[in-house]
N, CA, C and O of each residue as an XYZ file, in Angstrom:
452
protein
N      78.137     68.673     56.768
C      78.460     67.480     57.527
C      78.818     67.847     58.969
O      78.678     67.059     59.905
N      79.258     69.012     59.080
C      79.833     69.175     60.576
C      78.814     69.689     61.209
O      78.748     69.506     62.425
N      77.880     70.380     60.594
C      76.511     70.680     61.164
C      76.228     69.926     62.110
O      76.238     70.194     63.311
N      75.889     68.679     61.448
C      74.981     67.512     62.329
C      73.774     67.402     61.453
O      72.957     66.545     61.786
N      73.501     68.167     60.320
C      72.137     68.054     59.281
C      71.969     66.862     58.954
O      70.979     66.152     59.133
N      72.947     66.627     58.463
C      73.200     64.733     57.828
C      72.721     63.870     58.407
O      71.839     63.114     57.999
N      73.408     63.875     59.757
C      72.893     62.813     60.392
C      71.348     63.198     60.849
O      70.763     62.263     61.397
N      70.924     63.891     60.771
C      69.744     64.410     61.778
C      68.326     63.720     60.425
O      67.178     63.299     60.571
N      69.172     63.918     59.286
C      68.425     63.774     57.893
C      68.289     61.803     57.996
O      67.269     61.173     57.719
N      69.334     61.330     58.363
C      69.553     59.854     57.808
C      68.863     59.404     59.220
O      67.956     58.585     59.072
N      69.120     59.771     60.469
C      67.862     59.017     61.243
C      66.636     59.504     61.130
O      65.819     59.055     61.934
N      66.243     60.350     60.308
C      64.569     60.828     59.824
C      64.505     59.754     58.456
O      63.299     59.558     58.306
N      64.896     59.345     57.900
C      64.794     58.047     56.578
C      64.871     57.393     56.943
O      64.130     56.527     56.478
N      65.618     57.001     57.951
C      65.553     55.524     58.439
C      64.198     55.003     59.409
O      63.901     53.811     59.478
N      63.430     56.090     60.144
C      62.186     56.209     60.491
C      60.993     55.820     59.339
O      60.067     55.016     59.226
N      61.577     56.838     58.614
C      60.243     56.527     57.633
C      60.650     54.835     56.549
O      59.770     54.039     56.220
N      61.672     54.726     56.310
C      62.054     53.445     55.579
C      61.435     52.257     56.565
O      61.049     51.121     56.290
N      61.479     52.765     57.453
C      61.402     51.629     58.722
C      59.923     51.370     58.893
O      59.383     50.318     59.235
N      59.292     52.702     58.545
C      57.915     52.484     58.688
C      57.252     51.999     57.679
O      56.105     51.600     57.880
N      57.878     51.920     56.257
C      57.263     51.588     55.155
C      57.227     50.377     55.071
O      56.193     49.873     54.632
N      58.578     49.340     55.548
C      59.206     48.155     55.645
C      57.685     47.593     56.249
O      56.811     46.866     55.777
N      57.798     48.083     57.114
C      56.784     47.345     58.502
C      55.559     47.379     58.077
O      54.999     46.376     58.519
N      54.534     48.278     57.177
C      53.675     48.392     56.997
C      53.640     47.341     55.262
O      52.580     46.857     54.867
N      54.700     47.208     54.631
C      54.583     46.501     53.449
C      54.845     45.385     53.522
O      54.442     44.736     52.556
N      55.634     44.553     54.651
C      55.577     43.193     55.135
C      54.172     42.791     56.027
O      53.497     41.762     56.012
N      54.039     43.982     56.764
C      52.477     43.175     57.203
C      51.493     42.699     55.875
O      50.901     41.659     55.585
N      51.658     44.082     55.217
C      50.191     43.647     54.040
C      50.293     42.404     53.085
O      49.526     41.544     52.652
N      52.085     42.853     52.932
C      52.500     41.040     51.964
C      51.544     39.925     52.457
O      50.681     39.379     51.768
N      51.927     39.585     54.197
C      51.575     38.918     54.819
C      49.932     38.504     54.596
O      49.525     37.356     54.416
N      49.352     39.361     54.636
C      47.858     39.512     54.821
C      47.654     39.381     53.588
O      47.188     38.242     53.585
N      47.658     39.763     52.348
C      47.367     39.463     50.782
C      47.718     39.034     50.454
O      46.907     38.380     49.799
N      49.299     38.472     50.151
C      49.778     38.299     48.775
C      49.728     36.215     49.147
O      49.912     35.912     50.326
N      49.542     35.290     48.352
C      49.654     33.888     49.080
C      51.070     33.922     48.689
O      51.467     34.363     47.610
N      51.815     33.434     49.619
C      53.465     33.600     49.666
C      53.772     32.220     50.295
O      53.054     31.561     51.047
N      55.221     31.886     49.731
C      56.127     30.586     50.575
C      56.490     31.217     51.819
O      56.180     30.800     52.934
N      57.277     32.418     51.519
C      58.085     32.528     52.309
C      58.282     34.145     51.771
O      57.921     34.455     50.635
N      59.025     35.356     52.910
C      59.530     36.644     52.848
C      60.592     36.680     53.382
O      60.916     36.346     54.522
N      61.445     37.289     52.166
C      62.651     37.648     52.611
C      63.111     39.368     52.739
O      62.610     40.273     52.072
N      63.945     39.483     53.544
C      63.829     40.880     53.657
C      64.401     41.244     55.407
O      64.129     40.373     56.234
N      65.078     42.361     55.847
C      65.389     42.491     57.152
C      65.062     43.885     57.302
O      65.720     44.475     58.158
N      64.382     44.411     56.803
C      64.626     46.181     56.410
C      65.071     46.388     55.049
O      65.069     45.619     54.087
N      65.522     47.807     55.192
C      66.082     47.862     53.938
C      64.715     48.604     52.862
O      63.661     49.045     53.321
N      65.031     48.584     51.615
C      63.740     49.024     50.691
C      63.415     48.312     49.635
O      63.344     48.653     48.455
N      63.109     46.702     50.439
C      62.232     45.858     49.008
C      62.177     44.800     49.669
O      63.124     44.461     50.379
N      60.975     44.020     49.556
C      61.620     42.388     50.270
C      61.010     41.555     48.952
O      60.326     42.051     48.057
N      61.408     40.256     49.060
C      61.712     39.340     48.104
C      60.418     38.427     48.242
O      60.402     38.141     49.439
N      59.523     37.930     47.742
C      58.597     37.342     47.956
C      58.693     35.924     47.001
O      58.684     36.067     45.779
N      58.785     34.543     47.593
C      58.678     33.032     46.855
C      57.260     33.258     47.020
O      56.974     33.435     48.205
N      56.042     33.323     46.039
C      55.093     33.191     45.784
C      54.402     31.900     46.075
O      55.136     31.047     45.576
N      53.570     31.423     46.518
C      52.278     30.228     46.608
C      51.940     29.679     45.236
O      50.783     29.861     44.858
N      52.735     29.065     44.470
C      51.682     28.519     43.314
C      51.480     29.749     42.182
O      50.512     29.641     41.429
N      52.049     30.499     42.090
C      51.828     31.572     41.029
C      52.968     31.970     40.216
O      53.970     32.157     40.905
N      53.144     32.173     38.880
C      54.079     32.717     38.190
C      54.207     33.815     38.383
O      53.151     34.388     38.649
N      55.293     34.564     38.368
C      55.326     35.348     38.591
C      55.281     36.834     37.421
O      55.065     37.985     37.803
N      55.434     36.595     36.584
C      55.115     37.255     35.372
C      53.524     37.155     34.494
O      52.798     38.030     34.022
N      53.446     36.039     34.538
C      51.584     36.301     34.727
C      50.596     37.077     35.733
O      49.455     37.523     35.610
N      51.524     37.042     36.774
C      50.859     38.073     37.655
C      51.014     39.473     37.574
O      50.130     40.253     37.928
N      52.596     39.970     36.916
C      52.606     41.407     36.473
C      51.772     41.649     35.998
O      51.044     42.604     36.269
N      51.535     40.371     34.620
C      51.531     40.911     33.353
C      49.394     41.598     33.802
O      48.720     42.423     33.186
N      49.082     40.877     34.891
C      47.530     41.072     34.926
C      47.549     42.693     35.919
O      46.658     43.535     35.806
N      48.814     42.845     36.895
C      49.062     43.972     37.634
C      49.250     45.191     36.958
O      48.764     46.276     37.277
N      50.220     44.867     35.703
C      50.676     46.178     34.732
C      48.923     46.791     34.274
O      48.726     48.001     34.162
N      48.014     45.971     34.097
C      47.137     46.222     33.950
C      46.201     47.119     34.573
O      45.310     47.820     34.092
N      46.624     46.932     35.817
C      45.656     47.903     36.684
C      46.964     48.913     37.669
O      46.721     49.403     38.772
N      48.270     49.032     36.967
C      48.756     50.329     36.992
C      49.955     49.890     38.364
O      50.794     50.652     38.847
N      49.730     48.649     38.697
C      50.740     48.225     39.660
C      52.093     47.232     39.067
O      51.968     46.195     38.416
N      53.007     47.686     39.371
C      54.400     46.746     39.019
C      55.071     46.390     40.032
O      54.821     46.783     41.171
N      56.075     45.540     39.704
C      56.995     44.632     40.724
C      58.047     44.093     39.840
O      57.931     44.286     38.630
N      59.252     43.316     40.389
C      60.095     43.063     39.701
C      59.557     41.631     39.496
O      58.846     41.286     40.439
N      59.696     40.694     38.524
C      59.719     39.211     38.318
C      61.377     39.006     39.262
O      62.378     39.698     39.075
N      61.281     38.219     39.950
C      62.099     37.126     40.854
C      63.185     36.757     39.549
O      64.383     37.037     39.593
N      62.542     36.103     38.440
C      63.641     35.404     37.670
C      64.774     36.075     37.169
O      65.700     35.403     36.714
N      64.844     37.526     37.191
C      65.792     38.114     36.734
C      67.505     37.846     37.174
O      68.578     37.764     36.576
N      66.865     37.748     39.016
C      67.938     37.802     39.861
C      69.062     36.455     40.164
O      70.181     36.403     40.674
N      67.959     35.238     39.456
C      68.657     34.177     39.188
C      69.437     33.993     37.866
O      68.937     34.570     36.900
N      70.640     33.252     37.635
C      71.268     33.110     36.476
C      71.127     31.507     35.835
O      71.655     31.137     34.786
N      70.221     30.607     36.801
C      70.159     29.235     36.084
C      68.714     28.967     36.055
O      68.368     27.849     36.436
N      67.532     30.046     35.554
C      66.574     29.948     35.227
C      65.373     29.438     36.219
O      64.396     28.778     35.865
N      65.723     29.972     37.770
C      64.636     29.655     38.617
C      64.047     31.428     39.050
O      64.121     32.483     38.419
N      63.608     31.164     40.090
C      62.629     32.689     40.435
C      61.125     32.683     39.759
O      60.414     33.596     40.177
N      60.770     32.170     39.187
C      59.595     32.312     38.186
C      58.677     32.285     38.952
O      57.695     32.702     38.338
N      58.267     31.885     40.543
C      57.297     31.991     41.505
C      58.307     32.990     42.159
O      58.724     32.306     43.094
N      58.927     34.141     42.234
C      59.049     35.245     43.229
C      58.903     36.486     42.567
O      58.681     36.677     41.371
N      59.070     37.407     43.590
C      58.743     39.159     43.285
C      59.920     39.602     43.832
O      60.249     38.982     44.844
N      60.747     40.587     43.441
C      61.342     41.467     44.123
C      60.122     43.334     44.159
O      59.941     44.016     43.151
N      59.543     43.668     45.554
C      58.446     44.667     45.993
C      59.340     45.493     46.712
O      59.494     45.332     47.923
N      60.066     46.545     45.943
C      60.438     47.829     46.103
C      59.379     49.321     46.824
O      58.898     50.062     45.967
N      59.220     49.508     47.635
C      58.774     50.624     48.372
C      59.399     52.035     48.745
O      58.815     52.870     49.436
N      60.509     52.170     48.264
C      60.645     53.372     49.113
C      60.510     54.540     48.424
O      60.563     55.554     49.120
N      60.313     54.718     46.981
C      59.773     56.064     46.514
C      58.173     56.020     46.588
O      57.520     56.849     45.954
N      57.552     55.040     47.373
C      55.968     54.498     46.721
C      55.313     55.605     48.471
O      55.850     55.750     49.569
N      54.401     55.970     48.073
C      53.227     56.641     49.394
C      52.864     55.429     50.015
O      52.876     54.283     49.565
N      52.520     55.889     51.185
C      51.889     54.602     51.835
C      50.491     54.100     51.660
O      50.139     52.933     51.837
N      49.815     54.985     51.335
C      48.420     54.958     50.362
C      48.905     54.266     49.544
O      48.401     53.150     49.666
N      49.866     54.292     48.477
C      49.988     53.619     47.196
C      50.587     51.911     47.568
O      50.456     50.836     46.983
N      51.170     52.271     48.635
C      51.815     50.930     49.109
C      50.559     49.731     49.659
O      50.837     48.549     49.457
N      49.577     49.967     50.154
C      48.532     49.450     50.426
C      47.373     49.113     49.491
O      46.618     48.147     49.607
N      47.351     49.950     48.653
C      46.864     49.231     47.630
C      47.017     48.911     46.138
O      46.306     48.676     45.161
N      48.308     49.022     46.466
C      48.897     48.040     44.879
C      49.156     46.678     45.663
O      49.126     45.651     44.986
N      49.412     46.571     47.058
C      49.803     45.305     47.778
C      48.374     44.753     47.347
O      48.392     43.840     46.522
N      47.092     45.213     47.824
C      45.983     43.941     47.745
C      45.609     44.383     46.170
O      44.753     43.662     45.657
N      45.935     45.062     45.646
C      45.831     44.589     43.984
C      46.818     43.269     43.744
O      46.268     42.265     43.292
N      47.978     43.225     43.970
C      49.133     42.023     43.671
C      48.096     40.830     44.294
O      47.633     39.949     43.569
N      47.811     40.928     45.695
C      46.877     39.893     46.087
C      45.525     39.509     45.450
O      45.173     38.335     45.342
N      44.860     40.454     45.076
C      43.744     40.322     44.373
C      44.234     39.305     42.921
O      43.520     38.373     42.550
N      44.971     39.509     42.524
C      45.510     39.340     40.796
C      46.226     38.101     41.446
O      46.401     37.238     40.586
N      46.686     37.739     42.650
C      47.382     36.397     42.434
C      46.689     35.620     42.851
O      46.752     34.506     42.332
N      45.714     35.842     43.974
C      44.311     34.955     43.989
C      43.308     34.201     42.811
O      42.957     33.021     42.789
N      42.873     35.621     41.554
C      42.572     35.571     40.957
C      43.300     34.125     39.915
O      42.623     33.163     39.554
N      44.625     34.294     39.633
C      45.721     33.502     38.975
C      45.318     32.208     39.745
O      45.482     31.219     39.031
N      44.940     31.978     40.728
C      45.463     30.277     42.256
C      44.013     29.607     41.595
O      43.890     28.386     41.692
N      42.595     30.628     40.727
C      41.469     30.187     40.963
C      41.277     29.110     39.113
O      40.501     28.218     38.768
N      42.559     29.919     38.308
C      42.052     29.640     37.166
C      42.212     28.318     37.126
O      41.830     27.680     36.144
């Protein structure tokens, strides 16, 4: 700690957290059909989905090797069922880009049935 390692370590994560943030809210943006994103930084943002359940959409994602949290967990009076909680920060940025337009692909797919 008296080094200065620490800190030298936590503004190098906060670079890269920062960069993951930025690159996984653009793609939300661009793929996923969404109400609304929540999120300021940090390592996950919250997605109110467009018209889609949100567990029908895992359940077609688990499929092709991508996961997310279902939204409804985080509520206690049985709403969330159109959101995601999209965790990134152990994920590559390769992997972050395309499990994002898989989620989009699979919730498109879901908007058509």
């Amino acid at each position: 700690m008296k080094s200065g390692g620490f800190e030298k370590y936590v503004k190098k994560v906060r670079g890269i957290y920062r960069e993951k943030y930025n690159l996984c809210r653009k793609l939300v943006e661009k793929y996923i059909p969404h109400k609304f994103i929540l999120g300021d930084g940090g390592l996950y943002l919250f997605i109110k989905l467009d018209g889609i359940e949100a567990r029908s959409l895992l359940e077609r994602c688990y499929k092709r090797n991508v996961i997310f949290t279902p939204g409804d967990i985080f509520y206690t009076d049985g709403n969330g069922g159109d959101s995601i909680r999209l965790g990134f920060s152990r994920t590559s940025m390769k992997d972050i880009e395309n499990g994002i337009k898989i989620i989009g692909e699979e919730a498109r797919a879901l908007l058509r049935k």
